[in-house]
N, C-alpha and C positions, 0 to 999 in steps of 0.2 A: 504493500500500500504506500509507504514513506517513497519508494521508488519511483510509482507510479508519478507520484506527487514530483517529484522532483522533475521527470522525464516530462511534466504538463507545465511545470512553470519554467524550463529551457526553449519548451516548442513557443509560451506566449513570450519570446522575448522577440520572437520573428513574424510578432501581429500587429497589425493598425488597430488600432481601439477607438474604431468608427465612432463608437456611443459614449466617446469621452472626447470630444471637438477639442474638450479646453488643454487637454494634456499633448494631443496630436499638434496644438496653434505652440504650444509653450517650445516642443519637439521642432519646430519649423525656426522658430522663434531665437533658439540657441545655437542651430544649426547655421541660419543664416551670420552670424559672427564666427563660429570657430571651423565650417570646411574650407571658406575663401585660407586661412590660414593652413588648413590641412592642406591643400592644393597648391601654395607656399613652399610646405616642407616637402614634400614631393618634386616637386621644382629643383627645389636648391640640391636634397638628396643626390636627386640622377643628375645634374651637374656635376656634381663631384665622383660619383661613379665613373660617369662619361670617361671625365677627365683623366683619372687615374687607368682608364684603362685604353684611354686613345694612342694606336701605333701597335699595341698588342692585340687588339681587336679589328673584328673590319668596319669601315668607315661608316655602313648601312649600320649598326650595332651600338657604335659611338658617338652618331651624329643623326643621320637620319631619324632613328628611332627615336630615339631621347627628343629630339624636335617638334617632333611628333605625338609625342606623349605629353611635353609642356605647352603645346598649342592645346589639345586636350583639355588640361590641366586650367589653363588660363582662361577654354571660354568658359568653363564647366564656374569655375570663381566668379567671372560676370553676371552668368546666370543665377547664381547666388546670392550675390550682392544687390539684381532686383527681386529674387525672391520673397522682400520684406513686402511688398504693394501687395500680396494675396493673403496677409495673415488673415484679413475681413472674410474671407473666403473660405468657406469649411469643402469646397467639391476642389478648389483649384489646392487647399493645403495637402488632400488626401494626394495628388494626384505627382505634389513636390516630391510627396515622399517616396512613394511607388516607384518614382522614376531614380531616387538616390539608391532605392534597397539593389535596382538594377544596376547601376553605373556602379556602384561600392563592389558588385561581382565583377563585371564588367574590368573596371580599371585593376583591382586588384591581379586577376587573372594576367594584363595585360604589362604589367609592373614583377608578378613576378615570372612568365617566359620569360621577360624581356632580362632579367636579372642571371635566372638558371641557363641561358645563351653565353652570359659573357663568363659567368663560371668556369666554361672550357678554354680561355684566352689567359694567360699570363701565369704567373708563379703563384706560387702561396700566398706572401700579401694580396696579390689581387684578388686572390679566388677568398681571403680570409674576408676583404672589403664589402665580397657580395655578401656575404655572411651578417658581416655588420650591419650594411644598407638596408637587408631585408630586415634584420629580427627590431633595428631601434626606426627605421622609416613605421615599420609596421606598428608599433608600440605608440609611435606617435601618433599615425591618421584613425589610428582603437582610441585615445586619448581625445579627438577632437567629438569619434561621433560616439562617444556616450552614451549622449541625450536621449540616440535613435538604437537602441540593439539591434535591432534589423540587421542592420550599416555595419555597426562593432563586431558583429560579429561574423561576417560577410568575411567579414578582413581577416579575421583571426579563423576562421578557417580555410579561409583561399592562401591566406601568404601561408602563417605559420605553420597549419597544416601541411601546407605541402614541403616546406623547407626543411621542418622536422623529420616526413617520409625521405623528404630526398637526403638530406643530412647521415638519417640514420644507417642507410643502405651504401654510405659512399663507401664505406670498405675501410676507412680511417680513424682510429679511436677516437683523435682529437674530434672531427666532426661527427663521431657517436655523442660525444659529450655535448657535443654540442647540441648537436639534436634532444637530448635528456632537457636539458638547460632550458629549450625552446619550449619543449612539451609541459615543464614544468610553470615554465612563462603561461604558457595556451591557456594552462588548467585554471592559474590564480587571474589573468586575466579574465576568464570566463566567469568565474567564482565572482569577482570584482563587479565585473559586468550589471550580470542580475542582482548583485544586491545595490549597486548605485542607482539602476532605472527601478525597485522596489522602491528604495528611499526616496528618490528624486520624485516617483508616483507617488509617495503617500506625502511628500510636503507640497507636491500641490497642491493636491487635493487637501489637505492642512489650510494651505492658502485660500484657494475655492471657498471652505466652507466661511473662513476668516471672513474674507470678502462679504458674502453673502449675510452673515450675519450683523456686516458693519453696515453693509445697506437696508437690511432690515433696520437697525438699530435706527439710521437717515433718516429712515421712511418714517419707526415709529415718531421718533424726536419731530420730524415735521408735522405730522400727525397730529403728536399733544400742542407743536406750535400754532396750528390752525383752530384745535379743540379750544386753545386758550384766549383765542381771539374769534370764536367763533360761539355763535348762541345753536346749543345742541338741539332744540326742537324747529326753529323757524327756516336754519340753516344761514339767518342773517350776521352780522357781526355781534358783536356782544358788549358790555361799557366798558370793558379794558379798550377793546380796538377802538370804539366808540372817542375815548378820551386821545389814547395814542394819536388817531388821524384827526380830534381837532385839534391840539397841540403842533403836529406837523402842519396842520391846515393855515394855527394861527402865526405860524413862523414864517412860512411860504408868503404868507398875504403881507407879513411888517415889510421882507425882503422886498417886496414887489413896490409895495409903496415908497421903501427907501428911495429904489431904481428910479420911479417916476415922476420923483421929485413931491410925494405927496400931493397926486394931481386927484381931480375929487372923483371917487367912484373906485376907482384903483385898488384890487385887491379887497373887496368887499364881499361878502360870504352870510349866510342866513342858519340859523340853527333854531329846528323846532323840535317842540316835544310835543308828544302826540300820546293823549289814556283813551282809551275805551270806558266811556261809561256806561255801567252797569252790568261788568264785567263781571264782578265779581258775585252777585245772585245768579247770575246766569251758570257761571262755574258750581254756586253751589245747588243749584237745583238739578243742574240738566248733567251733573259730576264734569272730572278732568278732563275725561277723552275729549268730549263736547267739545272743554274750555281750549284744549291743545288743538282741535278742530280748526276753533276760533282766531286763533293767536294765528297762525300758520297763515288763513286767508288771506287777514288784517294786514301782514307781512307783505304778501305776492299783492292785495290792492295797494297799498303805501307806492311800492317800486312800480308799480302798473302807472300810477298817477305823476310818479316824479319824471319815467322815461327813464332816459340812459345820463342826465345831467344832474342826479344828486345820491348820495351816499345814507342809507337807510340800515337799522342797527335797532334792535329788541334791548333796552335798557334794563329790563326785569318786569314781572309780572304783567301787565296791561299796557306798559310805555313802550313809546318807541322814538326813536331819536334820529332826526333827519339835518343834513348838513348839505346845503344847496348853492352851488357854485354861481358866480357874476352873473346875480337878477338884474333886472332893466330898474323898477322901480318898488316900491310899496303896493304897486296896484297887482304888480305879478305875484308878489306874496301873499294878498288878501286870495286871489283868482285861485293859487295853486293848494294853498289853504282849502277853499271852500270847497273846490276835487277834491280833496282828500276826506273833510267832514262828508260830502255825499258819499262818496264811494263807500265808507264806513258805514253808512246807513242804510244802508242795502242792505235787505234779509239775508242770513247768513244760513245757509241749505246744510243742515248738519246731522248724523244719526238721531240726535236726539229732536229733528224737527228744524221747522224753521226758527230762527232766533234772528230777532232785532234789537241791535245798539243805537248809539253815537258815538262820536269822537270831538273830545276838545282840543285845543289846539293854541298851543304857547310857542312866541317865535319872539330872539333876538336877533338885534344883526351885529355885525361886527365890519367897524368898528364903534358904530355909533353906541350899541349898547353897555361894551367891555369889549376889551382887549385883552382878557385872560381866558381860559378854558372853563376855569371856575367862575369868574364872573359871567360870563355868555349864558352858563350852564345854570345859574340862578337866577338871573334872570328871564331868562327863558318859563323856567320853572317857575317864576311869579306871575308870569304872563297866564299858562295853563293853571294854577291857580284861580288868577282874576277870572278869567274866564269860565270856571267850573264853577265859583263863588253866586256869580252873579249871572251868567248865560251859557249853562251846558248847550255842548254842540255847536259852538260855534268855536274863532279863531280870535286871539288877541297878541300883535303885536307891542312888544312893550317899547315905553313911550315915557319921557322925561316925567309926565305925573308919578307912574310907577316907580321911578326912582327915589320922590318924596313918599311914598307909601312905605318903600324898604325901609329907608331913612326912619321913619315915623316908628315902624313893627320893630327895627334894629334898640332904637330909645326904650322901648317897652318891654321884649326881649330881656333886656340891661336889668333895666328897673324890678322885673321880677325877679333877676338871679340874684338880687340883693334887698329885697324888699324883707322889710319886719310884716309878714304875714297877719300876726297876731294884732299888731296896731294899727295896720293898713286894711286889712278885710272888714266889711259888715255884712247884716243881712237883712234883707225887706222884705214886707211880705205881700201877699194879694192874692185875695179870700178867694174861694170858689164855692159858687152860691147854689142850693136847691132854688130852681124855678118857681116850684111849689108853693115851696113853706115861706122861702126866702132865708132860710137857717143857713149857716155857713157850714157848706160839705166837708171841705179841706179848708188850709192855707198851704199854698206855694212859699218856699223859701228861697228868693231869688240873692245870688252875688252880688257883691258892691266889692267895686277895688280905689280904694283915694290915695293915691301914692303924691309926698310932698313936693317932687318936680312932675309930673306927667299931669296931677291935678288927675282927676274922674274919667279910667278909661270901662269903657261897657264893655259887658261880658263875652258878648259874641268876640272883642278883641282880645280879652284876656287870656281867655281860658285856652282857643288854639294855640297860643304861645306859650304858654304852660305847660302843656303837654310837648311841645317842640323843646323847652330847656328842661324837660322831667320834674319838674315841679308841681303837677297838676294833682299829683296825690295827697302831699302838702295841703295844696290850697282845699281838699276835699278833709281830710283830716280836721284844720282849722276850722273849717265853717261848719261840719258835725257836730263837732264838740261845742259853735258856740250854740248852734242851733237846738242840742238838744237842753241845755242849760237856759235858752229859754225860754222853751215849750216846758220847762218845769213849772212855770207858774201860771200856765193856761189852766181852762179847765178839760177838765179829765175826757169830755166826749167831745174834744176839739181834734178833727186828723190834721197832719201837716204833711208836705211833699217836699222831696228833696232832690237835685236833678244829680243825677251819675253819668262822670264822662267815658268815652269808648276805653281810654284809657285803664279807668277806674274798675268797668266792667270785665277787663281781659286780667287782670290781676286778681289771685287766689290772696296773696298775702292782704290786696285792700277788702275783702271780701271776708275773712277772717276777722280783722282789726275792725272795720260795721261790725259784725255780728256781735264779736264781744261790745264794742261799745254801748248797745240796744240793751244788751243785758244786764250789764254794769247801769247803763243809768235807771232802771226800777219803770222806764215809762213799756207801757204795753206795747207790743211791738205791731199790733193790728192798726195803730192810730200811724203809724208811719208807712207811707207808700213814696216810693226809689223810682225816678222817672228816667227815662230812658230812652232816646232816641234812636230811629231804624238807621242813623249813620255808625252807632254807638255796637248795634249789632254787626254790623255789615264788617266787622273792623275782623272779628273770628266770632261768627254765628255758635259754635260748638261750646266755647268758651261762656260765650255769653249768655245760652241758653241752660248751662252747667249751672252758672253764678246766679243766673234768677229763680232759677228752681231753688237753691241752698238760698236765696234770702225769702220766699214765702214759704221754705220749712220752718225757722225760724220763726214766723208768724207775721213777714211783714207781708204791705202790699208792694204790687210793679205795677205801673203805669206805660203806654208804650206813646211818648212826646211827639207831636211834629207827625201825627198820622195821614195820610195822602200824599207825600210830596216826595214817599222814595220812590223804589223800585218794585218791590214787590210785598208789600204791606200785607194782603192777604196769608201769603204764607206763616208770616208773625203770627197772625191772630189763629193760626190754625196747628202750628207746632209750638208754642210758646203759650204757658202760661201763666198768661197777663189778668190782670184785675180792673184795668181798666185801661180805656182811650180815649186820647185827646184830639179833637178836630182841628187841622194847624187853622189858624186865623187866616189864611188866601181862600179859602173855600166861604169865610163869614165875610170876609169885606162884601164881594156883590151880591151876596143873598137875597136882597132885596129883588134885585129887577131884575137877577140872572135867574131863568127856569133851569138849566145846567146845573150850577151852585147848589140848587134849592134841590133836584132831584138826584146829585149825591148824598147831598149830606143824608135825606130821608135814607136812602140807601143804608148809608152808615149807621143810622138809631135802629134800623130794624134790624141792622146783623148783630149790634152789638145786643140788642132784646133777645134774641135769639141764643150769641150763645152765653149770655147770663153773663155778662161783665159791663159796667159801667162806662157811662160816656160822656168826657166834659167838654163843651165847647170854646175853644180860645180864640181873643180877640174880639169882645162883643163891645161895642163903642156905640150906638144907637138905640134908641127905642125901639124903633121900625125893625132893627137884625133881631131884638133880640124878639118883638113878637112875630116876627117869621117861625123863629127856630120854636118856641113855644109851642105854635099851631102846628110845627113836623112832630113834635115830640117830645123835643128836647127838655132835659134834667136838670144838668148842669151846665154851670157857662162862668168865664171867667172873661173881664174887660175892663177897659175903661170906665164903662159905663155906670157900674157896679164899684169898684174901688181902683187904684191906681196904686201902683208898690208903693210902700211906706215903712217907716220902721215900726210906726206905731197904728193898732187899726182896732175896729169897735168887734164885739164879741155879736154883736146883738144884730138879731136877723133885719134882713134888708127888704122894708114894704114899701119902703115911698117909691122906690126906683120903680119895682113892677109892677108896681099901680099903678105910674103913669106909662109903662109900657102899655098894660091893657087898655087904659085911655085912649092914648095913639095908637093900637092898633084897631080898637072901634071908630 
């Protein structure tokens, strides 16, 4: 078996290994450097042979033939030396070789007649010379082709072979030994051979796999560099790449402006931020897939609407971030804007059904707005603000007002990181009245903030900046504890209401610190109802549906604030439970002469009759609103009309007002 083995790996050293290209290119590859060299020594060799044997031999023998063999020799080396222009080639490299396995017999054969001829010509050193010529010429051109055993060993057995046969039979000791010498040369030559083309095969192949793995590795590394700048669902960029290219954006545009001598218009550039409203009920009603659905579309309309001339980027969750190269004026950015608010408004065709949005739309320019990445980027961001504030679904580019609005929120911001909570908060109240009786249902406990430089800012401004510098739980803390130290000296069947921000809601530790505090203070916990807004929810529904359930185990009530003006309101009053609902005050202003108005709100007293929770109407400021709402049904109502916040207010039920509503509405 060991035999066999051996006998099979001498016959592969006389194979092309078709289905290894890269070993056959590497074979061509080393060739093409050391036979131009073998074809050299061969040369120079039978020159010197010639030589020493010119006059003792005949002139066809010493001149002719050796001329003949170095013309040989010398195109065989040209052809060689272009041999390199086919490595790209795997049929023309097969076919380099095929032709060398032949010429290595070929020329060998013809090198050693041509040697065993002159043998018969002169004395002992000459006949010892061909002895020399063949065993160390041969050792040499075995040396060059290595690479190719084919080749090597073509040689080593056309010369040495035969030199050895012919050696050993000359009849002469010395050139017995000599022949011994040779054979034993043949054997370790041979032995050398195949372990060099093993070695030489397996470090390429070492090499090979090297390679391969290093371009993997390329591949991976570019990969993760694409993954790093790249948003993994929409396939857009993502806010690293997002910041990177407006940073290179806002470098490109100073250069440019240098160049042009700050001529006007010159390297000026537009950057909008783009939310989806109402993204996020729709994500949690219709689940992720839907929501991933959605994002994706939102993505391919964004870049559908910019063309091939602006840079579009998924900033995280609902945003998306667009960077638009030399606009003409303000009117192509309201235009390119309003494409994109439409486009986004277009029913969105998803498993989970049709679904319709909006998109708001915040844009600054640079350089008018900022000249930093981070300044563009926040304002920008004030801009989609303002316009989520005051008119979803539309566009607002920001505008030196906005600038005193930063300035104004930036004071206030301030003011609160360092504000004495304790001396700067109060709190007001404003009754919520039975229609009825006119008895006072609740009290509301509204915020007051009087800070010594800002002077009296309102709560709709406070409070979002409170939660933006983390202090919003603070200022909920504060006005708990004053609030429930003053309902200690109400009387006992007085409720009051307290408002909880989204903040407030998504936190277990403030949710906690309530509870105990309700308990710690001895007041009944039914007379307190925790009001709550659907933006309050929307912030983590899970959480916050968690947090309400643990404050009416406790025994309080929830209220759900601000009802008709989100998104999905119904679902509230249908997995949540609430204790009551508050009518927002847009629905009470045109009650009067709006049939619309009027045939909501009925709506709303009969679902809330239905499913057995209470319903108070806010913002009642007329007689006329409030004997509308009387005649639909209505219970409670809280307004102007009735009391106005105060710190200080009457216990005792309220008849003159609604007498003279009844007046006025007869």
């Amino acid at each position: 078996m060991q035999l066999t083995k051996q006998f099979a790996s001498f016959v592969d050293l006389f194979r092309l290994h078709r289905d290894r290209p890269e070993l056959l290119r590497a074979q061509v590859k080393g060739l093409t450097r050391q036979i131009p060299m073998m074809y050299l020594l061969l040369v120079t060799n039978s020159i010197a042979l010639s030589y020493t044997h010119y006059g003792q031999a005949p002139f066809f023998l010493t001149v002719v033939f050796p001329a003949f063999l170095s013309i040989v020799c010398l195109m065989r080396s040209v052809s060689w030396i272009r041999a390199k222009a086919v490595l790209d080639d795997p049929d023309a490299i097969i076919g380099v070789l095929q032709r060398i396995r032949i010429m290595s017999v070929v020329v060998s054969i013809m090198f050693t007649l041509w040697g065993l001829a002159l043998y018969y010509y002169g004395d002992d050193l000459h006949r010892g010379h061909v002895a020399y010529f063949a065993s160390i010429t041969a050792v040499g051109c075995i040396f060059c082709l290595f690479q190719f055993p084919a080749a090597a060993m073509s040689v080593v057995i056309v010369v040495l072979g035969t030199y050895v046969g012919f050696f050993a039979f000359n009849g002469s000791a010395i050139y017995v030994a000599i022949s011994l010498n040779m054979a034993t040369v043949l054997a370790v030559i041979i032995y050398f051979i195949r372990n060099y083309y093993s070695s030489f095969s397996a470090l390429l192949q070492s090499r090979i796999v090297l390679e391969e793995q290093h371009r993997q590795t390329l591949e991976l590394s570019q990969q993760n560099e694409k993954l790093a700048h790249c948003d993994a669902l929409t396939g857009l960029a993502n806010r690293r790449d997002y910041f990177n290219f407006l940073n290179a954006k806002i470098a490109d545009a100073e250069k440019c402006m240098a160049l042009k001598d700050h001529k006007a218009g010159d390297g000026k550039f537009a950057v909008f931020l783009i939310d989806l409203d109402g993204f996020k009920p729709v994500n949690d009603v219709h689940g992720h897939l839907v929501g991933d659905e959605i994002l994706i579309s939102a993505g391919k309309r964004i870049c559908e609407a910019l063309g091939a001339g602006g840079y579009v980027a998924r900033l995280g969750g609902d945003e998306f971030g667009v960077i638009l190269d030399d606009y003409e004026n303000e009117a192509t950015l309201e235009k390119l804007s309003s494409q994109i608010c439409v486009s986004l408004h277009r029913p969105f065709d998803c498993a989970g059904g049709s679904v319709q949005l909006s998109a708001t739309v915040g844009i600054a320019t640079f350089p008018a707005a900022a000249r930093s990445a981070i300044g563009l980027f926040e304002r920008a961001d004030f801009a989609l603000y303002h316009a989520k504030r005051n008119d979803r679904g539309t566009a607002v580019l920001f505008a030196a007002r906005h600038e005193t609005i930063i300035r104004q929120e930036s004071r206030i911001e301030q003011g609160l990181r360092q504000a004495d909570l304790e001396t700067e908060l109060s709190l007001v109240f404003q009754p919520v009245y039975n229609l009825a009786t006119g008895d006072i249902y609740s009290v509301e406990a509204l915020a007051r903030w009087n800070n010594p430089e800002l002077g009296f800012v309102p709560p709709d401004v406070f409070f979002p900046m409170a939660e933006k510098t983390g202090r919003v739980n603070d200022l909920t803390r504060t006005l708990f504890n004053r609030l429930l130290a003053e309902v200690a000296t109400w009387p006992e069947h007085i409720g009051f209401s307290f408002n909880l921000s989204a903040h407030d809601l998504a936190i277990s530790d403030m949710m906690n610190w309530l509870i105990a505090r309700i308990e710690q203070s001895g007041i009944a916990p039914k007379r307190i109802t925790f009001e709550v807004t659907e933006t309050a929810i929307l912030r983590d529904f899970d959480a916050a549906r968690h947090h309400i359930d643990r404050l009416r185990q406790c025994g309080a009530r929830v209220a759900l604030d601000d009802f008709g003006i989100g998104f999905s309101s119904l679902r509230y009053i249908h997995e949540l439970d609430i204790d009551c609902l508050k009518i927002d005050r847009s629905f009470i202003t045109p009650i009067v002469t709006n049939p619309r108005s009027q045939s909501i709100v009925k709506t709303v007293f009969d679902m809330c009759e239905n499913f057995g929770i209470d319903c108070v109407v806010e913002g009642v400021e007329t007689a006329e609103q409030c004997d509308v709402l009387r005649h639909f049904g209505a219970r409670y109502a809280q307004g102007y009309l009735f009391a106005r916040p105060a710190a200080k207010f009457s216990f005792d039920p309220l008849v003159s007002v609604l007498a003279a509503s009844v007046r006025a509405g007869g």
